[in-house]
C-alpha positions as CSV (number, residue, x, y, z in Angstrom):
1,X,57.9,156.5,56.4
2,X,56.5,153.6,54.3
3,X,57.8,150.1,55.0
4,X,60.6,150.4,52.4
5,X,61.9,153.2,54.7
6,X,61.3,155.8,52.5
7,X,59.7,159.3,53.6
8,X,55.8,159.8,52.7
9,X,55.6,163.5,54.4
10,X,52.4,162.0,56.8
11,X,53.2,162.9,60.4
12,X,53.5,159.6,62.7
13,X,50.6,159.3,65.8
14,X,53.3,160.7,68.2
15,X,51.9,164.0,70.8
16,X,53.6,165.9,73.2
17,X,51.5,165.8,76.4
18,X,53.6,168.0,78.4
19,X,56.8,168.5,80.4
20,X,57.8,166.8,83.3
21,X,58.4,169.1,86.1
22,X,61.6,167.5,87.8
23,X,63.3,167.9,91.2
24,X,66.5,167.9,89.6
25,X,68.4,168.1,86.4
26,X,66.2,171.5,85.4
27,X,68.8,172.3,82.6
28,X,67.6,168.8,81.1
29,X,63.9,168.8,79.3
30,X,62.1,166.0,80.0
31,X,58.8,165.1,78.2
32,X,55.7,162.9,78.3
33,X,54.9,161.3,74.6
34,X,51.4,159.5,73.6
35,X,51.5,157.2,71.4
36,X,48.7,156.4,69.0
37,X,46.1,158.7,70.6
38,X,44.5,159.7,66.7
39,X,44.4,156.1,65.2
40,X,47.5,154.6,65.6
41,X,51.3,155.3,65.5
42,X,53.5,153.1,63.7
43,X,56.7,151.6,65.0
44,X,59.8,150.2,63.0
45,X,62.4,147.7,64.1
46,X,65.7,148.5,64.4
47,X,68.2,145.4,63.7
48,X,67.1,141.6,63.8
49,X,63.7,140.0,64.9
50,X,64.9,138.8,68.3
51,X,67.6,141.1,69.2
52,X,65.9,144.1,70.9
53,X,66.7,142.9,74.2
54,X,70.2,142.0,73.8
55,X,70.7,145.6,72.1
56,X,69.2,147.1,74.8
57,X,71.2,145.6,77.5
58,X,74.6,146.7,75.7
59,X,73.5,150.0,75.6
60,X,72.2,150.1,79.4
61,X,75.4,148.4,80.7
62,X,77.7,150.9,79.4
63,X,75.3,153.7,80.3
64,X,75.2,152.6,84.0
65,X,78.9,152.5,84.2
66,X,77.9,156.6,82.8
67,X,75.5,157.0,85.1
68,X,77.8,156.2,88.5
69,X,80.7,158.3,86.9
70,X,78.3,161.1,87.0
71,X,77.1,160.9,90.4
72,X,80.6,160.7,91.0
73,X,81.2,163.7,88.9
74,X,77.9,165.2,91.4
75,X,79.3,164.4,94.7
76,X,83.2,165.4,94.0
77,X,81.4,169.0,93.1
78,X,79.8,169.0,96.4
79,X,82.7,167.3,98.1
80,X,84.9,170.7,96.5
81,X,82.3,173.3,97.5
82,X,82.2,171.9,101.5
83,X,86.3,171.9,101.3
84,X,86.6,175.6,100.1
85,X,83.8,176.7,102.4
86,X,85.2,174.7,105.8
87,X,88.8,176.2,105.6
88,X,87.6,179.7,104.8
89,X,84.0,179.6,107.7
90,X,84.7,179.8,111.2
91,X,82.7,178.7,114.0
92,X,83.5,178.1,117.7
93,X,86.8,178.4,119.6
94,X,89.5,176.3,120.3
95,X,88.9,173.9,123.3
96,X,91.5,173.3,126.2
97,X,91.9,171.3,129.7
98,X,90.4,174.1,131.1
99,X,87.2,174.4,128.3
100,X,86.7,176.7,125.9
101,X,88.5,180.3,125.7
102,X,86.2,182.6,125.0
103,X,89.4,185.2,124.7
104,X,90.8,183.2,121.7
105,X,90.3,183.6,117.8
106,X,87.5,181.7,116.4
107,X,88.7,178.7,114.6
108,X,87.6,177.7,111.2
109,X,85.5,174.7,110.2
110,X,88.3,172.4,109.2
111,X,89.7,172.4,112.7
112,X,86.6,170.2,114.3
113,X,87.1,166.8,114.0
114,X,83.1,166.2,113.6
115,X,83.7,168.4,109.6
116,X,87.0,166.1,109.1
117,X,85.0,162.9,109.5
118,X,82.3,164.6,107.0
119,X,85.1,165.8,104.5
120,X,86.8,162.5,105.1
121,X,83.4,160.8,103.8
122,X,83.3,162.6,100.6
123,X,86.6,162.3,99.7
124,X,86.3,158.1,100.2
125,X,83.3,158.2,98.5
126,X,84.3,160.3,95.6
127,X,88.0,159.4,95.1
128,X,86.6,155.6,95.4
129,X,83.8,156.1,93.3
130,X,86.5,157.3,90.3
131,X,88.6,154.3,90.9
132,X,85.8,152.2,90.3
133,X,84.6,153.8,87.1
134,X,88.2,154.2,85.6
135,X,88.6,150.5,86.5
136,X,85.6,149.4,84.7
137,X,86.2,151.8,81.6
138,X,89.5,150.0,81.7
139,X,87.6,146.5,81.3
140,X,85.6,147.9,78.8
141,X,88.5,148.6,76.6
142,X,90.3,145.3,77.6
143,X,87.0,143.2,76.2
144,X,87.5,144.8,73.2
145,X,91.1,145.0,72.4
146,X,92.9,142.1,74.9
147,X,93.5,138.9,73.5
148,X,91.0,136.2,73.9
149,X,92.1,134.9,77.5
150,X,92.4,138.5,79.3
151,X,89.1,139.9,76.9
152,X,86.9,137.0,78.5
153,X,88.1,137.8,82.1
154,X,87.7,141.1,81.3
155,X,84.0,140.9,80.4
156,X,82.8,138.5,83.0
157,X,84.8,141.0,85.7
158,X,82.7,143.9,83.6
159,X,79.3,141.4,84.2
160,X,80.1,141.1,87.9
161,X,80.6,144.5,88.6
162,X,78.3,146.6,86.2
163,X,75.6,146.8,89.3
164,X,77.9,148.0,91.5
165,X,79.4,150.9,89.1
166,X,76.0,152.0,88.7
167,X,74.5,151.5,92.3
168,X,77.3,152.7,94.7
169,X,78.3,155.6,93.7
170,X,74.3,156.7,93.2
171,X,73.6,155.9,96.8
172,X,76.9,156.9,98.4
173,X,77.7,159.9,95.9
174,X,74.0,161.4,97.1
175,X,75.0,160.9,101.1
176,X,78.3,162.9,100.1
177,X,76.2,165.5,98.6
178,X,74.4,165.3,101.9
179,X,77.4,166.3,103.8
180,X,78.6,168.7,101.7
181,X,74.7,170.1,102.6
182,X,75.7,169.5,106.5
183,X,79.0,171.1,106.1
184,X,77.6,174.7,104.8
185,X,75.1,174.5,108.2
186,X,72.0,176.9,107.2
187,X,73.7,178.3,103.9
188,X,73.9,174.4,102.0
189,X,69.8,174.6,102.3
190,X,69.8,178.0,100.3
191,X,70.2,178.5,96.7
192,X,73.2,180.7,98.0
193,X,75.6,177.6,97.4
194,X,75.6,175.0,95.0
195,X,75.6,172.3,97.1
196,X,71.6,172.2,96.9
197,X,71.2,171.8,93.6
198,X,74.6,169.0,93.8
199,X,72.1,166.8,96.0
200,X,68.7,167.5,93.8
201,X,70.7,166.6,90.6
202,X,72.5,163.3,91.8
203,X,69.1,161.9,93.7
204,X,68.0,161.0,90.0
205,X,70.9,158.5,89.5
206,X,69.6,156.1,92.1
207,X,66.6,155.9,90.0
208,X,67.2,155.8,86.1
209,X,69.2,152.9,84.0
210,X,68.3,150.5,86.8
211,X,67.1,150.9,90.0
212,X,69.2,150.6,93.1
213,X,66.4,147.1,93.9
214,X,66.8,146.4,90.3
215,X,70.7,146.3,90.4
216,X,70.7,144.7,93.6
217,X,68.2,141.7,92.2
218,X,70.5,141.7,89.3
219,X,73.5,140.7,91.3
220,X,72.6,137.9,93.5
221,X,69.6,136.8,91.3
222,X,72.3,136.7,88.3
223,X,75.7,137.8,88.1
224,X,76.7,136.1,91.5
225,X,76.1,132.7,90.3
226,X,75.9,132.9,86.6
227,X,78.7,130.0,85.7
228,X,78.5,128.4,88.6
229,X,79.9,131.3,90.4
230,X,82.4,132.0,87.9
231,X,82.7,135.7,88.0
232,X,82.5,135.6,91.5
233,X,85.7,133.8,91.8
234,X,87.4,135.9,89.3
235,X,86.7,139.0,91.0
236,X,87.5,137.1,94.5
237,X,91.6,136.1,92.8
238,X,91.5,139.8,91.7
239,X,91.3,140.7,95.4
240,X,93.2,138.3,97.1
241,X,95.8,139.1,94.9
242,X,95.6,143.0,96.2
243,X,95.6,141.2,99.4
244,X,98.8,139.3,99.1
245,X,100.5,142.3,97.8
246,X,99.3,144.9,101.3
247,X,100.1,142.6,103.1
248,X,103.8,142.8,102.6
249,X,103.5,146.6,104.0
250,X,103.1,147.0,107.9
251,X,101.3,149.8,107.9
252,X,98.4,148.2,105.3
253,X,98.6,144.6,107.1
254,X,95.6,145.6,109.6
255,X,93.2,146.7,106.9
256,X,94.3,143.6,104.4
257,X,93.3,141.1,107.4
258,X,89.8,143.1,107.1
259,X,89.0,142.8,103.7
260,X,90.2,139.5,103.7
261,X,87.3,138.9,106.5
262,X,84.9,140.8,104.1
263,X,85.4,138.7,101.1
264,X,85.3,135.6,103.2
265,X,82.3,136.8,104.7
266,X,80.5,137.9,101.4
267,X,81.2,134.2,99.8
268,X,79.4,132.9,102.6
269,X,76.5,135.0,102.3
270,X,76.1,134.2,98.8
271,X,75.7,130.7,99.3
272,X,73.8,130.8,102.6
273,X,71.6,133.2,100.8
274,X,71.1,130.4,98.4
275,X,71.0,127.3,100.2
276,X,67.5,126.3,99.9
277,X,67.8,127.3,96.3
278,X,64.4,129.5,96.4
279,X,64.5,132.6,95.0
280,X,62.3,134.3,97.3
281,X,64.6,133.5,99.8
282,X,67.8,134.8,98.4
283,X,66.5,138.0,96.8
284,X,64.6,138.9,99.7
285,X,67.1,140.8,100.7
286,X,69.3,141.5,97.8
287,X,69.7,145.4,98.3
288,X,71.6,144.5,101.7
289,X,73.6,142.3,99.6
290,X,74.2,144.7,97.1
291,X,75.7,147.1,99.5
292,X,78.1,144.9,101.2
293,X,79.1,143.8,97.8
294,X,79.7,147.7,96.9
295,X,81.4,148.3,100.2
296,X,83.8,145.0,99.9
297,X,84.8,146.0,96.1
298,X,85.0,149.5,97.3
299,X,87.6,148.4,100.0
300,X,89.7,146.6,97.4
301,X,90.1,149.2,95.0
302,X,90.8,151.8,98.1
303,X,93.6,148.7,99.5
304,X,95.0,149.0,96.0
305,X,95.7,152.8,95.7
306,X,96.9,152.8,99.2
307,X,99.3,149.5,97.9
308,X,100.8,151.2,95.5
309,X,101.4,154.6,97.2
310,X,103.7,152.4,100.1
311,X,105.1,150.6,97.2
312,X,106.5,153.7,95.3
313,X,108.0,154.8,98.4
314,X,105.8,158.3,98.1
315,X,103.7,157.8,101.4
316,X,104.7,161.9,102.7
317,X,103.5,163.9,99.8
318,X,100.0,166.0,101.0
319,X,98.0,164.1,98.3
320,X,98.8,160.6,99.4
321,X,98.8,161.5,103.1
322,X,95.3,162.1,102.0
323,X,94.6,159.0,100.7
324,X,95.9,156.8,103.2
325,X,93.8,158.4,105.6
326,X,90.7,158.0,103.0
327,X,91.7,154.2,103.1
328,X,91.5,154.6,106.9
329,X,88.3,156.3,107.6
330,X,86.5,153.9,104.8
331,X,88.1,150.5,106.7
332,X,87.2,151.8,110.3
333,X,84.2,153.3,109.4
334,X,82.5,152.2,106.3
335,X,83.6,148.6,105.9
336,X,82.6,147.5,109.6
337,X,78.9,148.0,108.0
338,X,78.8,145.2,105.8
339,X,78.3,143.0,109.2
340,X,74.6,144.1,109.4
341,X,74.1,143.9,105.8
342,X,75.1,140.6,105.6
343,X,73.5,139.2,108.5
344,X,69.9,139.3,107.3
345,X,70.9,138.1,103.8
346,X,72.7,135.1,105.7
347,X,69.8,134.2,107.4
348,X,67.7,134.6,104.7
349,X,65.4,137.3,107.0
350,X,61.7,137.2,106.5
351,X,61.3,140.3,107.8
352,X,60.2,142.3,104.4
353,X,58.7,139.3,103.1
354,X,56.1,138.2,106.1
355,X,54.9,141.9,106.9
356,X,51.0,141.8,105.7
357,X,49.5,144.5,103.4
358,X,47.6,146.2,105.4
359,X,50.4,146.7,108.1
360,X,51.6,149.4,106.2
């Protein structure tokens, strides 16, 4: 192609240098390309000098909201395979006042509490992990259509929470595809189920489109206190208000207290992380951060499902039994987390920072 865009039939100094050989995603190829190896290959611009970057960034943000929907997508698959198998497997027998009874019918999986808690995990993690990319597609559409009020708060909500669409579901979407593993015993480590190939696949999502440190960076270094903490505050009413509204149902008051704590808790991170207004400091520990900020907005979106089950008066149907008990096991088990998370950011930990080189 000549600079007025027009075809000259010479081939550009673009090789192939091989395939990458990948732990996951086989059904994907993936190539290595030299550039310029035989004299020189030529590049063309695509829009205005200047504007690459910005491009770039509305194509990545989009795709990372893609990205968590698919580990998502990953860890739902698992989460369905470790279901079927656990209430059709059985293992062990029934256990009594008096012990076990080696006389009685083995029970299946699903009857130990230890593969509830597991199946439990996947289905906060994977019913969660939808909520929060439906609820981000939703902002996408509201930026674009709303009027100009609800299209800005729509797109600085989209800003604040574009690293956590992308990084929590990657991280927590991979330990669901861990348990599905867990749940199959020996059989999840053999090509016999698909739950091996669920974890190989989603342990790229961590990585591409961002990296979890790079989202993480990207969220206290940026998005936390772009404005003067703007979206911050917009995402903090957005909560309260779910807040407010569980709070009026007995049965939700308990975990609305805890996320309240949470979201207190996170705005006081934020700004202890940056009280001596050195970045080192803060974004030392910006990954903790970034997962107590998943966790917290991960809480809400749980709190508000479970709101508006109670409020439709449809608490007794199997499906919303099961997600008041996901709202449970991710606010008695899950949320209590953030405390450890938070406490080195907080403090502004020196740990990472101070170790020397050659400790390692």
């Amino acid at each position: 192609m000549d600079a007025d865009g027009a075809l000259t039939g010479d081939r550009n100094d673009v090789q192939l240098a091989g395939l990458n050989h990948k732990l996951g995603y086989r059904g994907t190829t993936n190539a290595l390309l030299n550039f310029g190896e035989k004299g020189g290959a030529i590049g063309y611009r695509v829009g205005a000098p200047g504007d690459g970057l910005r491009c770039m960034f509305h194509m990545m943000n989009e795709a990372r909201i893609g990205v968590g929907l698919g580990a998502t997508m990953l860890g739902a698959a698992g989460y369905e395979a470790s279901l079927e198998y656990a209430k059709q497997r059985t293992q062990g027998r029934p256990i009594g006042a008096g012990g076990k009874d080696a006389s009685a019918a083995p029970v299946r999986l699903i009857e130990h509490a230890d593969i509830r808690r597991m199946l439990l995990a996947q289905k906060a993690i994977v019913e969660g992990g939808m909520a929060l990319a439906l609820y981000c597609a939703r902002l996408v559409d509201e930026q674009r259509t709303g009027e100009p009020q609800p299209a800005a708060e729509a797109s600085l909500l989209l800003e604040m929470l574009t690293p956590i669409a992308k990084s929590w579901p990657s991280e927590w979407a991979l330990e669901a595809n861990s348990l599905a593993i867990q749940i199959h015993g020996g059989y999840g480590y053999t090509r016999d189920f698909p739950v091996e190939q669920h974890w190989r696949d989603n342990r790229l999502n961590m990585i591409h489109e961002g990296t979890h440190g790079i989202q993480g960076l990207d969220l206290l270094g940026r998005k936390a206190v772009m404005q003067g903490g703007a979206g911050l505050k917009l995402l903090a009413h957005r909560i309260d208000a779910t807040i407010s509204r569980a709070m009026q149902q007995e049965r939700l008051a308990p975990h609305a207290n805890a996320l309240a704590q949470a979201l207190q808790r996170l705005g006081a991170a934020t700004r202890s992380a940056w009280a001596t207004s050195i970045p080192e400091d803060a974004l030392a520990n910006a990954t903790p951060y970034l997962q107590a900020f998943g966790h917290t907005v991960l809480a809400w979106l749980w709190l508000d499902v479970a709101t508006s089950v109670l409020e439709r008066g449809d608490a007794t149907s199997p499906a919303n039994i099961g997600r008041l008990a996901a709202l449970d096991y991710f606010m008695r088990y899950e949320l209590p987390k953030n405390d450890a998370w938070l406490r080195v950011v907080e403090s502004r930990d020196r740990t990472c920072r101070d170790v020397p080189e050659d400790a390692f």
